[in-house]
C-alpha positions as CSV (number, residue, x, y, z in Angstrom):
1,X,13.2,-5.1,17.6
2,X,12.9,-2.9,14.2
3,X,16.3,-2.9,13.9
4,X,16.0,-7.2,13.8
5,X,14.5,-7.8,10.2
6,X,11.0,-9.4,11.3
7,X,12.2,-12.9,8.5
8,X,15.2,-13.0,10.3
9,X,13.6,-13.2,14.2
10,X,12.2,-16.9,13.4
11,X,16.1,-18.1,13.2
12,X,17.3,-16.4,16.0
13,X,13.9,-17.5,18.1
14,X,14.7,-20.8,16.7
15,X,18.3,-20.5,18.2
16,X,17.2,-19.5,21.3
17,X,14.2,-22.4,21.6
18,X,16.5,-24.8,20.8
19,X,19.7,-23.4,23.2
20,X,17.1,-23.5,25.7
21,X,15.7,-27.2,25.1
22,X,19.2,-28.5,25.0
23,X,19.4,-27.8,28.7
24,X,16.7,-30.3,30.0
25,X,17.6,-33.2,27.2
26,X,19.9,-35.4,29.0
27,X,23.6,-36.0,27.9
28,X,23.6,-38.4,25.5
29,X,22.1,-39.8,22.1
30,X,19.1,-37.9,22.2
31,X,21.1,-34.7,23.1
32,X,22.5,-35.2,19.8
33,X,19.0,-36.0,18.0
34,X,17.8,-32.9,19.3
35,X,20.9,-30.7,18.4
36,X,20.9,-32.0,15.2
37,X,16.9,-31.9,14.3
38,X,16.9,-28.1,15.9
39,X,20.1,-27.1,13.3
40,X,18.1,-28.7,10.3
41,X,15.2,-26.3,11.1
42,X,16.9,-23.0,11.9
43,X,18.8,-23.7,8.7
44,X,15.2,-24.2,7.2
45,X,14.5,-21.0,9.0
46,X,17.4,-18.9,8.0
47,X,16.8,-20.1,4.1
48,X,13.4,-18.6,4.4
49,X,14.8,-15.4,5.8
50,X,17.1,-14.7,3.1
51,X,14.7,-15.3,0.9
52,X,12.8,-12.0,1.8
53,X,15.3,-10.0,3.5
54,X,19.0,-11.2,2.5
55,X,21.5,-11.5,5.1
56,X,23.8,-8.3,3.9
57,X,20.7,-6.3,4.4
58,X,19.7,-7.8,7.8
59,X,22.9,-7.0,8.8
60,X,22.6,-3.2,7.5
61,X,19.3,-3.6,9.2
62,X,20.5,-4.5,12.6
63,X,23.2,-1.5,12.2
64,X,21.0,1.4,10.8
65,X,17.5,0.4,11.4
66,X,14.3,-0.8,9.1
67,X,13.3,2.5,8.2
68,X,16.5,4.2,7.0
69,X,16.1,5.1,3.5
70,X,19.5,3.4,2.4
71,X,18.5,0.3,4.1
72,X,15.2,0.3,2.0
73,X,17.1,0.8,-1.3
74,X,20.0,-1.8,-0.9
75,X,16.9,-4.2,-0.3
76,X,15.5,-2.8,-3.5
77,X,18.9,-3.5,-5.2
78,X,19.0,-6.9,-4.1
79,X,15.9,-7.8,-6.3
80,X,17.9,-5.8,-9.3
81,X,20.5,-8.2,-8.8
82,X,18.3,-11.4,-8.9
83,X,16.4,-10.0,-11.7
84,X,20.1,-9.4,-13.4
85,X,21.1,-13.5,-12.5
86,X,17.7,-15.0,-14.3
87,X,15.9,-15.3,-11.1
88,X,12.7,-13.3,-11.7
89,X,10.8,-15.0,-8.6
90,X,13.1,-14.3,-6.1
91,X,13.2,-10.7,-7.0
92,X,9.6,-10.6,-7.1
93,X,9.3,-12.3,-3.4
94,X,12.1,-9.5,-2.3
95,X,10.1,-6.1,-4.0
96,X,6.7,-7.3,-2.6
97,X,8.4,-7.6,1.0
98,X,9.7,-4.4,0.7
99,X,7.2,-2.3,-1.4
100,X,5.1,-1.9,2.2
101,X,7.8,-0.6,4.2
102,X,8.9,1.8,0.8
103,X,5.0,3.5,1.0
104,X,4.9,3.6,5.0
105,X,8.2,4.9,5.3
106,X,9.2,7.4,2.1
107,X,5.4,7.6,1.0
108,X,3.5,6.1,-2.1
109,X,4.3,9.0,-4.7
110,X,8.2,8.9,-4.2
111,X,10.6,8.2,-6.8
112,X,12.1,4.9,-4.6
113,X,8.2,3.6,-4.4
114,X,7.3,4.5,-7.5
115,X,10.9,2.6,-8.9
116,X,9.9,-0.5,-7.2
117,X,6.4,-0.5,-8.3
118,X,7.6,-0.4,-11.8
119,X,9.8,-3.3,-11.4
120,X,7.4,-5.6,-9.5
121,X,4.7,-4.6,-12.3
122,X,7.2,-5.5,-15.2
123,X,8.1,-9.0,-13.7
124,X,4.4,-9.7,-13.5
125,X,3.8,-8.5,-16.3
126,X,6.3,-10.9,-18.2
127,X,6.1,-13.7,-15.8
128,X,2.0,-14.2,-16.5
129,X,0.6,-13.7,-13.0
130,X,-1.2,-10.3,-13.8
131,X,-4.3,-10.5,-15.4
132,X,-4.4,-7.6,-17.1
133,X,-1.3,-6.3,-17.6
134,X,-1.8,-3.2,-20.2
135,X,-4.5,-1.6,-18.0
136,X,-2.1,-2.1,-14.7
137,X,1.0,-0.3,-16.7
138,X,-1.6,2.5,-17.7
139,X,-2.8,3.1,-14.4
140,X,1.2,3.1,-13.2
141,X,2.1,5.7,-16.2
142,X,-0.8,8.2,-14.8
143,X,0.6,7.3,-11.6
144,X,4.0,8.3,-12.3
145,X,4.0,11.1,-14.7
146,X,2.9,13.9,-12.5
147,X,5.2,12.9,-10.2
148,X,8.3,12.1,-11.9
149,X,7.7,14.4,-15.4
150,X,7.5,12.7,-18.4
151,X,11.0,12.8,-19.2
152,X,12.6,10.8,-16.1
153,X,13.8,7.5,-17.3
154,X,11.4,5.4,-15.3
155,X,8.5,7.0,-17.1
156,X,9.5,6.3,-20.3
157,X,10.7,2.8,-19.0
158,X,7.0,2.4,-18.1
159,X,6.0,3.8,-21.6
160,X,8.4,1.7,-22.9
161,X,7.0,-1.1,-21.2
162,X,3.6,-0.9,-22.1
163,X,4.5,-0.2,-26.2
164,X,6.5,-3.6,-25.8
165,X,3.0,-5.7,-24.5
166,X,1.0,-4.1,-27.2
167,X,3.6,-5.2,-29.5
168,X,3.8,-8.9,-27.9
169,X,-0.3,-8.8,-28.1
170,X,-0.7,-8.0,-31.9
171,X,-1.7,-4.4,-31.6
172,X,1.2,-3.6,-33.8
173,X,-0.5,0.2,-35.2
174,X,-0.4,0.9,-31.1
175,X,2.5,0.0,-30.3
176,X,4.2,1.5,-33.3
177,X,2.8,5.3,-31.9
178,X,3.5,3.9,-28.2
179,X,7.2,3.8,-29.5
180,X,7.1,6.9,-31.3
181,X,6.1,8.3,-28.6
182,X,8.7,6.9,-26.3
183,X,11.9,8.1,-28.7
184,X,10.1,11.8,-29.2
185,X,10.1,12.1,-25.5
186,X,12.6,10.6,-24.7
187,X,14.8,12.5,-27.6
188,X,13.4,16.3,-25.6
189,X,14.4,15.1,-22.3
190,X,17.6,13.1,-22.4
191,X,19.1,13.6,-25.7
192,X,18.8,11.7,-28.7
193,X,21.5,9.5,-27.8
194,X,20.6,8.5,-24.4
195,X,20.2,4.3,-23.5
196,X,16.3,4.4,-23.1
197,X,15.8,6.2,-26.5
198,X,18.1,4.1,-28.3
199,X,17.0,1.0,-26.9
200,X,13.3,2.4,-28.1
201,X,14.0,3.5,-31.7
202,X,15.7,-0.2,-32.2
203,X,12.5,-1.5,-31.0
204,X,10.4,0.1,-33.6
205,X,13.1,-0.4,-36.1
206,X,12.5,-4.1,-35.1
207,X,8.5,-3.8,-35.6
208,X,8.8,-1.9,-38.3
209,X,10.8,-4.3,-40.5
210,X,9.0,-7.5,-39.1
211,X,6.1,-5.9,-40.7
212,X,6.9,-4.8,-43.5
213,X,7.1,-6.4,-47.1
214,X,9.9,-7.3,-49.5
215,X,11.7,-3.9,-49.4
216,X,13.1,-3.8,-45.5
217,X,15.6,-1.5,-47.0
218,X,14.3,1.7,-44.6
219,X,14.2,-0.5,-41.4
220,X,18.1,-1.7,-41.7
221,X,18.5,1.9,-42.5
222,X,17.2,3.1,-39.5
223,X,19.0,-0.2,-37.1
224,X,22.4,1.3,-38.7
225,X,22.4,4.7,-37.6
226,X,21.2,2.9,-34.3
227,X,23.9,0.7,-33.7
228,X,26.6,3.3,-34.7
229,X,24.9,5.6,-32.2
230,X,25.0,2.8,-29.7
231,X,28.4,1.4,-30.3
232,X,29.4,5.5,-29.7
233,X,27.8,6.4,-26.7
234,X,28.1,2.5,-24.6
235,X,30.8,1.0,-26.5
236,X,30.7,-1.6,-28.9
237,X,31.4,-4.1,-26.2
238,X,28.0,-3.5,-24.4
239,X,25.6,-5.9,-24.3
240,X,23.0,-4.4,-25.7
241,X,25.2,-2.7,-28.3
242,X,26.6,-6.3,-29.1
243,X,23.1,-7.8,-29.3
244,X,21.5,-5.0,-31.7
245,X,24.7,-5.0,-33.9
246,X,24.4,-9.3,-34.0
247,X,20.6,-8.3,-34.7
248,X,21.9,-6.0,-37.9
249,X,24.5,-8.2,-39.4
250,X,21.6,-10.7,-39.8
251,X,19.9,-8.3,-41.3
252,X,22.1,-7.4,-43.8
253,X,23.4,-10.6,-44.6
254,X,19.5,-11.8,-45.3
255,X,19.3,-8.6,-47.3
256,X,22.6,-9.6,-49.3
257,X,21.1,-13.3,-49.9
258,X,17.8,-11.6,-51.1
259,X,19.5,-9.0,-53.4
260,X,21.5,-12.3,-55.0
261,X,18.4,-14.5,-55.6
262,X,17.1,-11.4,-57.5
């Protein structure tokens, strides 16, 4: 039975109860009542399964087993992909059915885990249904660190994360240092012109010239040496290349109206 996905064994039971019942209804009308009320609620049944586990992964389920490592990642992936498609509480319902399986399985300290644990706490995080959100990505960074190093990307994801909610709760001084400290490590570890420092620095370019007074002259500064790093490295078609460089122009073109009015 571990290699039947445990969503996915209310269907089939259903299947079978109702295969079973349809040999002692007699032929007739209520043969058909009963074939039709037992396929609307293994199709009720089936929805719910996919819900947790989707049906690819079942399947991958069925051929390699619950526990194989690949299986448990391609059921990670399929809450990326929701996440990715705007459906933030579908993924969430999919990483919380597999995060037990991750820790019994690969253990609570590796990468996979640890991955998923991050992702789950971000959704939360942004979605309202964690109370305290900056204390929970704290805990997770000191959870992480040792085990990862504080260059891996998911680290400095979770760093990022947290200087982002400072920044969303007014603590702009903290997360102006959270950020800093995101690009300096990030800049050591992966280069200065890897995604997750690039994506960090136009974050505090962003703070930095919400913040700041008439002269916004050193933040656009800053956002075009940015965007020419970013249209370099992931190509001026990539969305967040596209979206920072939209971000600029409107920057400049404010910057343009203001140095006319003067």
């Amino acid at each position: 039975m571990q290699r039947i996905s445990k969503p996915w064994r209310w269907p089939l039971g259903g299947l079978a109860v109702a295969g079973v019942g349809a040999l002692f209804v007699p032929v007739g009308r209520m043969l058909w009542i009963h074939l039709l009320v037992a396929l609307c609620a293994v199709m009720l049944l089936v929805r719910m399964a996919h819900r947790e586990v989707s049906f690819p992964m079942a399947l991958a389920q069925l051929r390699f087993g619950g526990d194989d490592p690949d299986v448990l990642r391609g059921r990670v992936l399929s809450a990326v992909v929701c996440l990715a498609r705007g459906r933030p509480g579908l993924a969430l319902h999919r990483l919380e059915s597999v995060l037990p399986d991750l820790n019994r399985v690969l253990g609570p300290d590796h990468p996979d885990t640890l991955s998923a644990r991050l992702m789950r706490l971000q959704i939360r995080g942004e979605t309202g249904t964690l109370p305290d959100r900056l204390t929970a990505i704290r805990e997770l960074i000191a959870d992480i660190t040792p085990v990862l190093g504080p260059g891996h990307p998911d680290t400095l994801a979770a760093r990022y994360c947290l200087a982002q909610w400072l920044d969303q709760d007014g603590r702009t001084d903290e997360a102006e240092t959270a950020y800093e400290g995101v690009v300096a490590t990030g800049t050591e570890h992966l280069g200065a012109e890897h995604n997750s420092v690039l994506i960090a620095r136009s974050s505090l370019a962003i703070l930095r010239y919400e913040r700041t007074g008439p002269d916004k002259n050193a933040a656009v500064d800053d956002m075009i040496a940015i965007v020419t790093a970013m249209e370099r490295t992931l190509g001026p078609a990539h969305p967040t290349a596209a979206s920072t460089r939209r971000l600029l122009t409107q920057w400049q073109s404010a910057q343009a109206a203001s140095g006319a009015g003067s």
